[in-house]
VEXMAR-259329 format. One record per residue (C-alpha): x, y, z; residue in one letter; residue number from 0. Coordinates in nm, 2 decimals, padded with zeros to 4 digits. Example, Ala and Ser with C-alpha at 12.3 -4.5 7.8 and 13.67 -1.06 7.14 Angstrom:
<fimars>
FIMAR     east    north       up   residuo   num
FIMAR    01.23   -00.45    00.78         A     0
FIMAR    01.37   -00.11    00.71         S     1
</fimars>
This chain:
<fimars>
FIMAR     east    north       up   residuo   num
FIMAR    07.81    08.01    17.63         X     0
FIMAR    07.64    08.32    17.66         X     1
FIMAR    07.59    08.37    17.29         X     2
FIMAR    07.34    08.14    17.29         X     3
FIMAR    07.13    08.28    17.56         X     4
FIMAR    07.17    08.61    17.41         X     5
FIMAR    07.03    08.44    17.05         X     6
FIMAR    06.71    08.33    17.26         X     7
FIMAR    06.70    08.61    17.44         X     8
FIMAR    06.69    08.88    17.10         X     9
FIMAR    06.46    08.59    16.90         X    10
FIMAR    06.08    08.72    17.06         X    11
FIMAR    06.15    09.07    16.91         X    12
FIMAR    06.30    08.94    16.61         X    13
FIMAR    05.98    08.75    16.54         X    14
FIMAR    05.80    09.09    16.65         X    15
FIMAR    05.98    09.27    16.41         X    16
FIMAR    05.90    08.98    16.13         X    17
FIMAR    05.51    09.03    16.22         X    18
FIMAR    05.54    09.39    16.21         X    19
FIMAR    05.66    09.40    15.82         X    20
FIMAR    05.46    09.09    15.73         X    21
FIMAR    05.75    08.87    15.67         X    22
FIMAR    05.69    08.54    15.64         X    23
FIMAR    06.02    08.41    15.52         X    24
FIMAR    06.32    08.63    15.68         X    25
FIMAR    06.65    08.62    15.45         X    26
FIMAR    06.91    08.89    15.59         X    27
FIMAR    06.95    08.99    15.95         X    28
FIMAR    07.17    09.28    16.05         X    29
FIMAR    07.23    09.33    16.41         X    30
FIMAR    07.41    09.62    16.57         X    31
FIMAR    07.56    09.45    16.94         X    32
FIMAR    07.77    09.67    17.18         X    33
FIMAR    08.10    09.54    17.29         X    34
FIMAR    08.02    09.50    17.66         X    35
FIMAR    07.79    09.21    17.57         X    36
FIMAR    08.13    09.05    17.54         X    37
FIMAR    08.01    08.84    17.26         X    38
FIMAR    08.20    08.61    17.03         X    39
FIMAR    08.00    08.71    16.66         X    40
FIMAR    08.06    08.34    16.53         X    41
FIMAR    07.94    08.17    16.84         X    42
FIMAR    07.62    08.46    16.80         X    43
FIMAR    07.61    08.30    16.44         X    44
FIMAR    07.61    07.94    16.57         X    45
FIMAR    07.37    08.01    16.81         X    46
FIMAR    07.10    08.14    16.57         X    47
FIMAR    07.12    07.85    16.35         X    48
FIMAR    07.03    07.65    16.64         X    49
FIMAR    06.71    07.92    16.73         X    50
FIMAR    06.63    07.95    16.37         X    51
FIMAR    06.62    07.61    16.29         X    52
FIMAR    06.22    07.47    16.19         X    53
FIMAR    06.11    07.84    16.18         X    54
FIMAR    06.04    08.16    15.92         X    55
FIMAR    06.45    08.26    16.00         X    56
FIMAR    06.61    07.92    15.93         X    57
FIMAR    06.86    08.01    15.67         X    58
FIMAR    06.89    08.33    15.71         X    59
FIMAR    07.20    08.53    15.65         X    60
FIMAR    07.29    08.72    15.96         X    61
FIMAR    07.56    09.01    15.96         X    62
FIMAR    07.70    09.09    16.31         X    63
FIMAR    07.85    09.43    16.38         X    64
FIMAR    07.99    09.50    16.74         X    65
FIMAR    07.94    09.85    16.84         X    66
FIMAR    08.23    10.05    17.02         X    67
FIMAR    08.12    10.32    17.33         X    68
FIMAR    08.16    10.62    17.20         X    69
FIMAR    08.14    10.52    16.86         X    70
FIMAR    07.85    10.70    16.62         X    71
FIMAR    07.57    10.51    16.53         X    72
FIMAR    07.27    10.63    16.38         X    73
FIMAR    06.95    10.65    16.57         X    74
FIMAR    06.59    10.68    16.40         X    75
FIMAR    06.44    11.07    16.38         X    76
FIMAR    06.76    11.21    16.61         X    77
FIMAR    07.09    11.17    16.39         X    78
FIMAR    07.37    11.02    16.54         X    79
FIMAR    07.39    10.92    16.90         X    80
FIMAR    07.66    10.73    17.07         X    81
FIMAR    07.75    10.43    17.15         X    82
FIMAR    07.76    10.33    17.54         X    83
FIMAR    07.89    09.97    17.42         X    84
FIMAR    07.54    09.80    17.54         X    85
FIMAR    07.39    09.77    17.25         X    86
FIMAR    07.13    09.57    17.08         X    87
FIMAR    06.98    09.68    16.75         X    88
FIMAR    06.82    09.51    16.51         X    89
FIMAR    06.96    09.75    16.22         X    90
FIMAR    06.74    09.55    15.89         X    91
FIMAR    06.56    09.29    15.88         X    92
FIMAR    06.50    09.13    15.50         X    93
FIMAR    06.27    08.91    15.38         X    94
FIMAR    05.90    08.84    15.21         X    95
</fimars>
């Protein structure tokens, strides 16, 4: 299962990110993914209660959106760019 690889894979720069904004309790996570991860969004879910579990994210409401190529999505200080389908942005993260 790849999903949870990918969950491991994404959790250093989530906790980055968490630092970053002086979070110590993160409640809402949305993530943009690109389709050619080829990932299942409720095995993703799955997967992060396993990585989140014992830590600042346990509990935390995730939102998943998969991201077509081609497909608008905004990018910070450019305006739209699009999509190649790969992927990975941490979109908001919530907390306090």
């Amino acid at each position: 299962m790849h999903e949870h690889q990918l969950a491991r894979d994404i959790w250093p720069e989530l906790e980055k990110v968490a630092r970053e904004n002086n979070l110590s309790k993160v409640t809402h996570l949305i993530l943009d993914i690109g389709m050619l991860h080829a990932v299942d969004p409720e095995f993703l879910l799955h997967s992060f209660e396993h990585v989140f579990e014992s830590t600042s994210f346990e509990g935390t409401k995730v939102e998943i959106n998969i991201i077509e190529p081609g497909q608008n999505i905004p990018a910070e200080n450019s305006g739209p760019a699009l999509a190649t389908g790969r992927e990975l942005i941490i979109r908001k993260l919530i907390g306090e």
